[in-house]
TORZA-977579 format. One line per 5 residues: number of its first residue (from 1); their letters; for each residue x, y, z of C-alpha. Coordinates in steps of 0.25 Angstrom, whole numbers, always signed. Example, Ala and Ser with C-alpha at 12.3 -4.5 7.8 and 13.67 -1.06 7.14 Angstrom:
<atoms>
1) AS) +49,-18,+31  +55,-4,+29
</atoms>
This chain:
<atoms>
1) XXXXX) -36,-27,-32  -30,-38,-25  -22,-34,-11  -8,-33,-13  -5,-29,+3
6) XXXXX) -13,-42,+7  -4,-54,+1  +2,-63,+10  +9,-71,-1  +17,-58,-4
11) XXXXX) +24,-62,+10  +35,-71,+16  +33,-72,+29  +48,-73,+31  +52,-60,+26
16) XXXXX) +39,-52,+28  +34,-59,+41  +27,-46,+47  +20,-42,+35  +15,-57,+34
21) XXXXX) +12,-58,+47  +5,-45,+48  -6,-50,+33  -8,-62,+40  -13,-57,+54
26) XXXXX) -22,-47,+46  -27,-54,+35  -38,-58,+42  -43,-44,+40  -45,-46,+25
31) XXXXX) -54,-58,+28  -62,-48,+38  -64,-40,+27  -69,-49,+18  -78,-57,+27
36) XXXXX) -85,-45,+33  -85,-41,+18  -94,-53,+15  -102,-52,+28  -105,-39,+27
41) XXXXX) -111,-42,+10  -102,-31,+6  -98,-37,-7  -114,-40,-10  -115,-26,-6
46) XXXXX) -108,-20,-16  -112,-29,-26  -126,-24,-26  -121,-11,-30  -116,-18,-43
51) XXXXX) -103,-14,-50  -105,+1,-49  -100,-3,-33  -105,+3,-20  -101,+16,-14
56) XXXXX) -94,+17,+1  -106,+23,+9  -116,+14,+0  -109,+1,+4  -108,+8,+22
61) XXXXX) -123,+9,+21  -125,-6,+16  -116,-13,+25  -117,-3,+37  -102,+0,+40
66) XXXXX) -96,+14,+41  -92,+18,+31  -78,+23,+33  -73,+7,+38  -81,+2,+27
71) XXXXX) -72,+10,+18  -60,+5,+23  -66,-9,+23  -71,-8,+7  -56,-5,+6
76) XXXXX) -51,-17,+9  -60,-23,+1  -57,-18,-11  -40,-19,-7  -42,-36,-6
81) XXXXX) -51,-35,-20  -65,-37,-15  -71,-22,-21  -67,-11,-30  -70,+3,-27
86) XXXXX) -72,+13,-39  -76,+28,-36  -80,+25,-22  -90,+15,-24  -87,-1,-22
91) XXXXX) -89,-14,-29  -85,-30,-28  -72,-33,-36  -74,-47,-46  -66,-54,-33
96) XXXXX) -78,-49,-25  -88,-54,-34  -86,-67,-38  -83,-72,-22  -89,-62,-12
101) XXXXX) -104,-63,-18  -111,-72,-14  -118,-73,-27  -107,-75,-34  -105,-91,-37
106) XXXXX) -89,-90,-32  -93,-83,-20  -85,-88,-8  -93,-93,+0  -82,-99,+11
111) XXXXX) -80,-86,+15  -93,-86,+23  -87,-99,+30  -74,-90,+34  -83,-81,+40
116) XXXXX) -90,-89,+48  -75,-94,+54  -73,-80,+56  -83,-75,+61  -79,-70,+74
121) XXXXX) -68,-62,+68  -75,-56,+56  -88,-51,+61  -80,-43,+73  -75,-37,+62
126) XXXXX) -89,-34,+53  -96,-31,+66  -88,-20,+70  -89,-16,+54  -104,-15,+56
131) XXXXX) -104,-8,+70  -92,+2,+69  -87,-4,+83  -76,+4,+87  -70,-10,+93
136) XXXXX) -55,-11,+90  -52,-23,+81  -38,-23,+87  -35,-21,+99  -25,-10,+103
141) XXXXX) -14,-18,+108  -15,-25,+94  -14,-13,+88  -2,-11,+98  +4,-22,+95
146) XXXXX) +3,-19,+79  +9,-6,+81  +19,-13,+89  +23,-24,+76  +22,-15,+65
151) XXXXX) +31,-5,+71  +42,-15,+75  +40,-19,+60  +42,-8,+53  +52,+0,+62
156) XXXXX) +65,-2,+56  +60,+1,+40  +54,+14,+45  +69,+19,+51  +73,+14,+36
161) XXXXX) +69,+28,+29  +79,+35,+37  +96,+35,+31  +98,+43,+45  +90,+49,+55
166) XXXXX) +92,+59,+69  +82,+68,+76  +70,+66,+83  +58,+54,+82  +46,+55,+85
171) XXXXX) +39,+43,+84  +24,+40,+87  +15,+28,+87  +13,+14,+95  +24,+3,+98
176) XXXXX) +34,+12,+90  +46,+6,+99  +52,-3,+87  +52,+13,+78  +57,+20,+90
181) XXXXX) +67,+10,+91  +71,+9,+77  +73,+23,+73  +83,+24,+86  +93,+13,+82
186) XXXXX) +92,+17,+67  +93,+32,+72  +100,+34,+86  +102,+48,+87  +88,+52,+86
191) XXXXX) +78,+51,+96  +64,+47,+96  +49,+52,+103  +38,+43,+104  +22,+45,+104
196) XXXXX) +18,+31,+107  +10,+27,+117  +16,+12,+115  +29,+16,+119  +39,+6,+127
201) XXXXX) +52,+12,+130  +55,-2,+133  +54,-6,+118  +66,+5,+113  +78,-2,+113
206) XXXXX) +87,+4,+124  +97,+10,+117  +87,+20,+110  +76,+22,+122  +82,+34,+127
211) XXXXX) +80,+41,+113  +65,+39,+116  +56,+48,+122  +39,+46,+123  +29,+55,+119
216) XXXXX) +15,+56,+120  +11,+69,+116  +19,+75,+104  +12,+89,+107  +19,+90,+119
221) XXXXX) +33,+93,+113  +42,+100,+104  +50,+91,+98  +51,+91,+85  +55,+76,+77
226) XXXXX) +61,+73,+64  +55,+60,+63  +42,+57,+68  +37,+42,+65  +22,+39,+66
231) XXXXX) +18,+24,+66  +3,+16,+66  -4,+29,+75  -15,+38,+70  -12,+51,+64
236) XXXXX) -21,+62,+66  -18,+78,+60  -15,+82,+74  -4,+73,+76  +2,+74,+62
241) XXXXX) +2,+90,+64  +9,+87,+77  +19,+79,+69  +21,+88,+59  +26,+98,+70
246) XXXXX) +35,+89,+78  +42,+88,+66  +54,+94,+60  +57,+100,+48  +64,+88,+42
251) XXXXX) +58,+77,+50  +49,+65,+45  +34,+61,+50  +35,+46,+44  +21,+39,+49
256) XXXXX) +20,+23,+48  +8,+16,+46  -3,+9,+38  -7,+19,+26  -19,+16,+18
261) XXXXX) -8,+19,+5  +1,+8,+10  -6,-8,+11  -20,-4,+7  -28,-16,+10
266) XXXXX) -20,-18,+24  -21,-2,+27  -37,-3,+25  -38,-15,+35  -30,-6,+46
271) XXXXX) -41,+2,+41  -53,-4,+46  -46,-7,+59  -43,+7,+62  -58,+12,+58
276) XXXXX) -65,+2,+67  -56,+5,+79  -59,+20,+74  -45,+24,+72  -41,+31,+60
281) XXXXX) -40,+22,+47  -26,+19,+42  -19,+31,+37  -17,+35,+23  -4,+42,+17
286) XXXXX) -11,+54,+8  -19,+58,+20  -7,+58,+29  -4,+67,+17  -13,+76,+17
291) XXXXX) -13,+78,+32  +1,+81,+34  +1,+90,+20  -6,+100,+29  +6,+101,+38
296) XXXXX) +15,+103,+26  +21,+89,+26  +27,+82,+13  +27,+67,+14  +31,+54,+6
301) XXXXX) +23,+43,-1  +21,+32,+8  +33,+23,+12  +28,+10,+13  +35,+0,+22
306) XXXXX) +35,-16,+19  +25,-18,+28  +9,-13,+29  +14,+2,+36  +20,+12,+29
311) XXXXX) +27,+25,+31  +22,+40,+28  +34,+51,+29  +30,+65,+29  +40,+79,+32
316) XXXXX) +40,+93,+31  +48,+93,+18  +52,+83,+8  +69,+83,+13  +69,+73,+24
321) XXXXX) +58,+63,+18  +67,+62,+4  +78,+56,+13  +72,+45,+18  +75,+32,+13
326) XXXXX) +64,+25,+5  +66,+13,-3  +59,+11,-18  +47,+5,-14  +45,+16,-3
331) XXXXX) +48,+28,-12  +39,+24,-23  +28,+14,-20  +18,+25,-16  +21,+34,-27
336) XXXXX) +19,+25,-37  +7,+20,-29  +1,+35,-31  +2,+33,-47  -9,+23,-45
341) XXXXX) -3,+10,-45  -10,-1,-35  +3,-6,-31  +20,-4,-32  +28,-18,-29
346) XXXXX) +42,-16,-27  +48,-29,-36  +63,-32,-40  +65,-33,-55  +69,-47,-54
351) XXXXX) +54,-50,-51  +51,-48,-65  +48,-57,-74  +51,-57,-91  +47,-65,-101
356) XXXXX) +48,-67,-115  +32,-72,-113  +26,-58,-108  +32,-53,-121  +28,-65,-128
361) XXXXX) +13,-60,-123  +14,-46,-126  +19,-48,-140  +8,-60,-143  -2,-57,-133
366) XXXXX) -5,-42,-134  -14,-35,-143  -5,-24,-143  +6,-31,-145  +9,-24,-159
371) XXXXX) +5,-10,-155  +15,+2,-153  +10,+4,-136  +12,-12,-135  +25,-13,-145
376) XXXXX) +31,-4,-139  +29,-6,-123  +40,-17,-123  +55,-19,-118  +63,-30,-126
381) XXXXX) +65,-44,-115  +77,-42,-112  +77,-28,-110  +65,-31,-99  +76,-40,-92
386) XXXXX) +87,-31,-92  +79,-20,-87  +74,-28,-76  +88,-33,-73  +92,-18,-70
391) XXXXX) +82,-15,-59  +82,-20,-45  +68,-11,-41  +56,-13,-46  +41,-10,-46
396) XXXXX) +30,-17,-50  +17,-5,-51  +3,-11,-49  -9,-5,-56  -22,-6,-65
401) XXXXX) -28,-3,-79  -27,+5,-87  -15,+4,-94  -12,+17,-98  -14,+22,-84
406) XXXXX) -6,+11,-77  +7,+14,-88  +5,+31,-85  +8,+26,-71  +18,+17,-73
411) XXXXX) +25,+30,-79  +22,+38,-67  +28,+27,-57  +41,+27,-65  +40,+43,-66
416) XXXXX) +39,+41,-50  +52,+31,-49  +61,+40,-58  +58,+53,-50  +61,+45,-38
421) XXXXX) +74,+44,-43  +74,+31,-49  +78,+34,-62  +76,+19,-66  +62,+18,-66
426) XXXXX) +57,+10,-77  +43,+3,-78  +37,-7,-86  +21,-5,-88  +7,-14,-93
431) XXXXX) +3,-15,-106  +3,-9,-119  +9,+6,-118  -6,+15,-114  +1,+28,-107
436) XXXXX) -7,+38,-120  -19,+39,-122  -19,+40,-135  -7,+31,-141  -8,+30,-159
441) XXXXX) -2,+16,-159  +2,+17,-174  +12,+30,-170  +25,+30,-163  +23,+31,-148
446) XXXXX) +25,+46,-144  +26,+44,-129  +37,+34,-127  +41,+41,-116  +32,+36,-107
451) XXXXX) +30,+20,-113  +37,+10,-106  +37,-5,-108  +27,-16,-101  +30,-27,-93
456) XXXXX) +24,-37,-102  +29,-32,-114  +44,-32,-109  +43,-45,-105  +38,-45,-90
461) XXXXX) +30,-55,-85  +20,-47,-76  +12,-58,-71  +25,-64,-65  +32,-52,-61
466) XXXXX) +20,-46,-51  +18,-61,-45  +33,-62,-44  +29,-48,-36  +18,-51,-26
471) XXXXX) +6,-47,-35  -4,-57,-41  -8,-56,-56  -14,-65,-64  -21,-64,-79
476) XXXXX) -34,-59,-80  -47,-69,-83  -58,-59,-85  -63,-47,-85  -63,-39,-73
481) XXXXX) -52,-45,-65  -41,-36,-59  -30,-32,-69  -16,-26,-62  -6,-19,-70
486) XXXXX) +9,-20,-66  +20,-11,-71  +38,-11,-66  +44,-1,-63  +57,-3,-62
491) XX) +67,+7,-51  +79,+4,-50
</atoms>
């Protein structure tokens, strides 16, 4: 699969500077990657294993790297489209083949020569690879200084999930003056603690300082909090059992940071990084799950935030996490993803494109044109239009093959919308109807409950209406190349 967290054309650096910013100064990692890829032979490596791939500890022996970074490194590998992994074992994608061979005639040779420019950057990063140095990579006042510009980024949306707040916050991480700081002038009458060994009391803005009080040990008191706000710090069962106690019965524990569910290509980079400073690797939300399960905790999906972090909330019951304020994207997008779609795009209906010719298509390009799962899986033109012109949400829900599987989904997703309480939910799927297993396509149907019309066949443009959306498609050549399925579902 192609990276969908890594596009830089998806940005205007007008409106989405920090994101912009933020790929460009890291992108450098993904040539890393794919260098030490090609000087460490991995992808002639696993060719020798043939088709049938290599398995994790296999491939550690051969190019001599622990096996746990390797792991995360394969990762990223297979998230920029270089390798495919199948039951634990891993092979070269066609992409893979035909250019990072070097037997292969389309072999791209001018790669060594960017090497060689780079050398003293990249082979830092392959040598400490192959001697598990436990040099940082970045320093810590980088890290500092990270901490410092992702905070001030995301400050303001984080006070966002809240209609009304008062009570005590305890706050803990590094440089978390700009969250301290928001959630006093969006919420006066409470009163905040901090754990941050970063902390400037100069950087409070002055009207709110004396609502601050330091902490560096939180087993040294009795307060209890009904917020407390964790962001970019480790996380070890000690400390979230010494959480979950400080809290009360109707507070919140909301963490921000990278998640391995949230960005995946980005969050195994951070990854890396972490593992060869030996730190803890980036965190994911089912294990936060489990973890806090065992302290009788219920929590969200993940809340993703517009930019590479996203928020985990987690209480003692249900009753104060249903009134917090989450838009569309953040109710469902995780949710959906769970069903086992690759991606959820937030679109607006405007974005879709019909045409007379994708029904044109159907009806003289189809084999199935004339069959009852095909005749049948359509909406007139005009209806497409008019149904579109009522819905001001939608999403478009990336998947694969099969057909069948991919439409049982669809369902699902739109099952998830209307229990969410969008009782407009409405979705438009690929292909020819293949939701039974067994479908007599000489009877009437007898599940039309559960049929719903494609995109093509009720004049939707696909191909346009996913470019309009950020995601590349394009027709297939041959055999063996990548095939995306895309279904709408409309909200609201």
């Amino acid at each position: 699969m192609i990276p969908t967290d890594y596009n830089l054309s998806d940005y205007d650096p007008h409106t989405d500077g920090f994101n912009y910013l933020s790929d460009i100064a890291n992108a450098s990692m993904l040539s890393e990657i794919l260098n030490t890829s090609i000087a460490l032979n991995i992808f002639e490596i696993i060719d020798q294993f043939g088709d049938d791939g290599v398995e994790l500890e296999m491939l550690s022996y051969k190019v001599n790297i622990k096996s746990e970074i390797l792991a995360e490194f394969l990762i990223v590998l297979k998230q920029m489209g270089f390798l495919f992994e199948w039951q634990g074992n891993y092979s070269n994608s066609l992409l893979s083949k035909q250019y990072l061979l070097p037997e292969s005639i389309d072999f791209v040779g001018g790669l060594e020569a960017i090497q060689r420019t780079n050398l003293n950057n990249w082979k830092k990063f392959k040598n400490r690879l192959l001697s598990n140095q436990k040099e940082s990579i970045v320093e810590s006042n980088i890290q500092n200084q990270h901490c410092k510009i992702i905070n001030q980024h995301i400050s303001n949306s984080c006070t966002e999930f809240f209609e009304d707040f008062e009570g005590a916050i305890l706050i803990i991480g590094n440089h978390t003056a700009p969250i301290i700081s928001a959630f006093l002038q969006k919420f006066p009458q409470s009163k905040v603690t901090v754990k941050d060994p970063c902390y400037d009391p100069t950087m409070i803005d002055s009207t709110v300082s004396g609502k601050v009080v330091s902490l560096n040990s939180l087993t040294k008191q009795n307060n209890k909090f009904k917020l407390i706000f964790i962001t970019l710090t480790d996380l070890s069962p000690e400390s979230i059992s010494d959480y979950c106690k400080s809290l009360t019965q109707d507070g919140i524990l909301m963490v921000h940071d990278y998640f391995r569910e949230h960005k995946p290509l980005k969050s195994a980079l951070n990854s890396i990084n972490q593992l060869l400073q030996e730190a803890l690797p980036v965190r994911s939300a089912a294990r936060l799950n489990g973890i806090l399960s065992n302290y009788q905790m219920t929590s969200l999906k993940l809340v993703p935030l517009e930019s590479d972090t996203a928020i985990y909330f987690a209480a003692k019951n249900m009753e104060p996490l249903s009134k917090l304020k989450l838009s569309i994207i953040q109710q469902l997008k995780y949710p959906l993803l769970e069903i086992g779609f690759e991606d959820v795009i937030k679109i607006n209906p405007d974005t879709v494109v019909t045409t007379e010719f994708a029904k044109n298509k159907c009806t003289f390009g189809c084999s199935s044109a004339e069959l009852k799962h095909c005749e049948r899986n359509h909406m007139p033109l005009e209806e497409t239009r008019n149904l579109l012109d009522s819905y001001s949400i939608a999403f478009l829900l990336k998947g694969a093959p099969g057909t069948g599987e991919f439409q049982r989904k669809v369902l699902k997703a739109e099952a998830l919308a209307f229990k969410k309480g969008y009782h407009k939910a409405f979705s438009f799927w690929a292909g020819p109807c293949s939701i039974c297993p067994e479908c007599d396509l000489f009877k009437p149907c007898s599940n039309t409950k559960n049929r719903r019309p494609s995109m093509e066949g009720s004049g939707i443009d696909v191909f346009e209406t996913v470019r309009n959306n950020g995601e590349n498609l394009k027709t297939l050549s041959e055999r063996g190349e990548f095939v995306k399925y895309y279904a709408l579902l409309l909200l609201k």
